[in-house]
N, C-alpha and C positions, 0 to 999 in steps of 0.2 A: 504493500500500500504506500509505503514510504516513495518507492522508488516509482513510482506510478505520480505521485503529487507531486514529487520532483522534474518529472518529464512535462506535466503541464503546466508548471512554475516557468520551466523552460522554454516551451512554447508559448508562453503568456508573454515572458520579455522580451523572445523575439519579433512576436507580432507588433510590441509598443513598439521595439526598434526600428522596424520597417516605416509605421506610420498609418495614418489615416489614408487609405486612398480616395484620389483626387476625385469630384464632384463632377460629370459631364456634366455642359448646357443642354439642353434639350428645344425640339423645334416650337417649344410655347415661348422661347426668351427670343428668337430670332423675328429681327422686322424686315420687312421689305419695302423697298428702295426703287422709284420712281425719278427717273432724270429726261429730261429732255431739250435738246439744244440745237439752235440753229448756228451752227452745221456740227459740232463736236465739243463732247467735254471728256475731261476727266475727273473722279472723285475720289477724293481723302478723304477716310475714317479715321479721326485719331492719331492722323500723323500718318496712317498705315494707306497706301494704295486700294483704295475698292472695288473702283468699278473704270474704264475704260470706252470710249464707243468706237467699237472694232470696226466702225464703217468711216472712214477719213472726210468721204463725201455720199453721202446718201441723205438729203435735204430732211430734215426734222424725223430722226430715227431717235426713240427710245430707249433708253437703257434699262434694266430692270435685273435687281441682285437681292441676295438676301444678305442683312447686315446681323452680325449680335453686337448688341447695342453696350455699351459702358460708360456710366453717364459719370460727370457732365460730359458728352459726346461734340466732339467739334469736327466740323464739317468744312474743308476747302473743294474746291472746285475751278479749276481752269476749263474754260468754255471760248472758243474763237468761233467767227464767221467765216464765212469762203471768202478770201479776200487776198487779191495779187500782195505779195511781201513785197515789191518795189514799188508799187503805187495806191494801195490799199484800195483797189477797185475790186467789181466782183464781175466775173463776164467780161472784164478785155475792158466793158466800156461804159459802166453803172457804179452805181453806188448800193453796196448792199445793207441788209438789216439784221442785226442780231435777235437773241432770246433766249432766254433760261429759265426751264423751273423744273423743282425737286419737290416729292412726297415721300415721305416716309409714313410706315403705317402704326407709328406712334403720336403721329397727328402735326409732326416738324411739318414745315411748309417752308418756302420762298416768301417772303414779303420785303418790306424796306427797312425791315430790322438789320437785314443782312448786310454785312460791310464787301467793298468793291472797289478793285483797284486796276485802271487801265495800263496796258502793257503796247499796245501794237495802236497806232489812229491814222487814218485817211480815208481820203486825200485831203489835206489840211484844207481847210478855207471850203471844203467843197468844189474844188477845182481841179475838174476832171480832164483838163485841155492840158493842165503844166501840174499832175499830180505830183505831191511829194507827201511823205509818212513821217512817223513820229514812233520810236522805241525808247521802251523805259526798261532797266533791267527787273527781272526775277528777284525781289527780294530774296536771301536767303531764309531757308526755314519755314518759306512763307505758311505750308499747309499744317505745322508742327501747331501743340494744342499753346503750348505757350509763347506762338508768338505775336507781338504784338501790334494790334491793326489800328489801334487807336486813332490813328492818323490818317485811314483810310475812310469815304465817304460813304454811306449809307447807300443801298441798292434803290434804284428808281423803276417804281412798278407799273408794268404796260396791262393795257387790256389784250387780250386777243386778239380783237379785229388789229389791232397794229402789228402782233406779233405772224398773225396769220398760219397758225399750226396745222399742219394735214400729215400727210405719213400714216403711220396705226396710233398717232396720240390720242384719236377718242378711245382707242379700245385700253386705255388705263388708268388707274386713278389720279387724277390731279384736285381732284374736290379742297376749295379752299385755297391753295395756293396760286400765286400768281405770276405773271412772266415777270424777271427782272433782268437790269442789265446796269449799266451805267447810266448819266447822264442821258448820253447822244449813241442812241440806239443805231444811228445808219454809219457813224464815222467811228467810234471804237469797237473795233473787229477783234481783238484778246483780251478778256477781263478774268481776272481772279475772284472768287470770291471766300467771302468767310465767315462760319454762322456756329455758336456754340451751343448746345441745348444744354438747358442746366441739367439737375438729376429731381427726374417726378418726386413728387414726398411720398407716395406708395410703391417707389423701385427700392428694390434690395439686390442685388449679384446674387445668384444661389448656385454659383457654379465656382469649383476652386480648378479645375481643368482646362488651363488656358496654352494657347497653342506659340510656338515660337518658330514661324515657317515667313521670318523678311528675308526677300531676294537677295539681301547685303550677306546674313548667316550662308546662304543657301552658297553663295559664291566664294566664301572661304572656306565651307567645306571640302570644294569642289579642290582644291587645291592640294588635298588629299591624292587627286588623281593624275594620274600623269595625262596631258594635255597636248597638242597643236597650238599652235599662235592663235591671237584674236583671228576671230570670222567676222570679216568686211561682209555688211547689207548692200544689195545690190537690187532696184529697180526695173529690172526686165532681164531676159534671159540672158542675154549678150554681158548680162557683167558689168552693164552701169551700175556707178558708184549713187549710193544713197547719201544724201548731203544736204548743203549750200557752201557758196562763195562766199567770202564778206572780203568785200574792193575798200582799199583806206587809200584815201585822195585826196592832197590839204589837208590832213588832220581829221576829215567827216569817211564814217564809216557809211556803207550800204550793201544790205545784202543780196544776192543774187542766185537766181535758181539753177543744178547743174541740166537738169530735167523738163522736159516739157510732154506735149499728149497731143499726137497730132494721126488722125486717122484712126484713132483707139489705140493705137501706140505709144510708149514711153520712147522719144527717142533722146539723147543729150542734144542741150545746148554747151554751143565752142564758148570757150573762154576765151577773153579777149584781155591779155595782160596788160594791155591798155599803157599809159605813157609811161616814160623810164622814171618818174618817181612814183607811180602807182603801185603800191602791196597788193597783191593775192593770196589771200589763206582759203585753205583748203577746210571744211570741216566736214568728213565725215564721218557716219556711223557702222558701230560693231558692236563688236561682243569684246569682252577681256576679264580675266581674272586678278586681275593689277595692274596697277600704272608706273611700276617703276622698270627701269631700263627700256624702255621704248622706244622704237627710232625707224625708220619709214626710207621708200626710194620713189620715186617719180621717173619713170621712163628707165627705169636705173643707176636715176642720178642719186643718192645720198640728199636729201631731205635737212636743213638743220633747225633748229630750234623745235621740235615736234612735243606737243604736248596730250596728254589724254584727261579727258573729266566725265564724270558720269551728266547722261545726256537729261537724266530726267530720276530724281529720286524716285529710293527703290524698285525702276523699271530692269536694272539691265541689263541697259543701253547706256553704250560708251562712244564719247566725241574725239574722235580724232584730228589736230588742228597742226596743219604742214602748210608751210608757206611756199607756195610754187616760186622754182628758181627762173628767172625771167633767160635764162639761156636755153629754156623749154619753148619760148615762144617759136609760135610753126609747127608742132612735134607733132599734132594733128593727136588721132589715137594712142594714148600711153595708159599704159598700167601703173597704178597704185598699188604699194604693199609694203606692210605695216609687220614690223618684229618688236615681238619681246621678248628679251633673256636669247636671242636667234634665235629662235622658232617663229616661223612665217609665214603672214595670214593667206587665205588664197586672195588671188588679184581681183582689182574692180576699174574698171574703165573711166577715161576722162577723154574730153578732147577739146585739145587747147589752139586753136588760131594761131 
């Protein structure tokens, strides 16, 4: 008997030792998530990536996720229009219109509580004969719960008929909420936004099982494994390079696209290195496991001052920024490719004038 109340003495402390096991959520604590935007957004939970709209261009498509909620819950959102990045026009030759709004089905909505900050504007003046744009940088941290917006302006609420939604928006719930945007609905084409819900006075967490799967872990895990160099994105089968240019000339930067869509095709646009004090940098996108020893060739020329940054928190996607050497001008189709530690991405195409 002794030895028997001993052995459950023993099993008694090793189950304290182990511990309580963890509490799952269950699908009574998860809400759903209602976004829609003209032309694309994306949404932060928490700091955390949530939702995405996996259509670039498909005029007022829906987004729809399930979130588990942890209050007080703060909410960002970057939302753009379709709009030329060198002349902020939409269609070659108009002026387009934005729109945003979000439901969650804890009863959150979009209104003018919500704070907004403009990133991309044109064509300034409304002047579509001699357009010119306006960029502001990406705050850092912006979608993080503690950062602060205080300084940004209150969302300005449309009705519908100005937003004019069509797609499958009737087939979801937006009850309550309303379109916002910034100010000037047809000239600011990129707005952030930012909105925190406090915590209901009848929410409690009743869950101690919480999950740790950010793409930042997920890629140093990965590092465990033996790898290839970054993989350069590339835009159509032939191995265009996925990107922009940014031209610095006199001092003012402006960005320019490698890409265009001509017949239902992506084909590149040439780069024009334009006059001999004119800069070209190259930015494109990859993948990478790190940013240290990096170093890039153009046509096989050696690349200098090449740098990498993550394109877009915890997406990823990583920026590759190589300043083309102007002894490329004329070199027509050349290959880009990007080492790390010498290991060497596959190539992506460019063509330079």
């Amino acid at each position: 008997m002794k030895t028997l109340l001993a052995l459950l003495g023993l099993f008694s402390g090793f189950a304290l030792a182990q511990g309580t096991p963890p509490t799952k959520a269950s699908f009574s604590n998860v809400l759903k998530l209602n976004a829609y935007a003209d032309n694309w957004c994306m949404v932060y939970i928490n700091g955390k990536l949530a939702a995405t709209d996996q259509i670039e261009f498909l005029p007022h498509n829906v987004v729809t996720v399930s979130v588990l909620p942890i209050y007080p819950l703060t909410i960002a959102v970057i939302a753009r229009d379709n709009a030329d990045p060198k002349t902020g026009m939409e269609y070659t030759s108009q002026i387009g219109d934005g729109g945003f709004i979000l439901k969650l089905s804890d009863g959150t909505v979009t209104n003018a509580k919500w704070k907004v900050k403009t990133l991309f504007k044109g064509p300034l003046n409304r002047d579509t004969k001699n357009p010119k744009v306006e960029y502001t940088a990406v705050p850092a941290n912006w979608f993080t719960p503690d950062f602060d917006d205080s300084s940004w302006h209150n969302a300005t609420e449309y009705p519908s008929t100005r937003v004019r939604p069509d797609g499958d928006y009737s087939s979801f719930d937006f009850t309550n909420a309303s379109f916002i945007w910034s100010d000037d609905l047809d000239l600011d084409n990129t707005v952030i936004f930012r909105y925190t819900v406090p915590k209901p006075a009848t929410w409690t967490k009743t869950w101690t099982a919480d999950g740790d799967f950010e793409i930042g872990n997920i890629v140093n895990e990965a590092r465990l494994a033996p790898t290839s160099g970054p993989q350069m994105y590339a835009v159509n089968p032939e191995g265009l390079a996925a990107g922009f240019l940014t031209r610095i000339r006199d001092g003012a930067e402006t960005v320019e696209q490698l890409a265009t869509n001509v017949d239902n095709a992506t084909v590149a646009i040439p780069i024009d290195l334009g006059g001999a004090t004119d800069t070209v940098r190259l930015s494109l996108y990859g993948s990478s496991i790190g940013v240290e020893n990096i170093s890039a060739t153009i046509a096989g020329a050696e690349v200098e001052n090449v740098s990498v940054e993550a394109a877009a928190a915890t997406s990823g996607v990583f920026q590759y920024n190589l300043t083309i050497p102007r002894s490329l001008a004329g070199a027509g189709n050349v290959e880009v490719v990007v080492k790390r530690n010498g290991k060497v991405s596959n190539p992506v195409l460019v063509r330079i004038l």
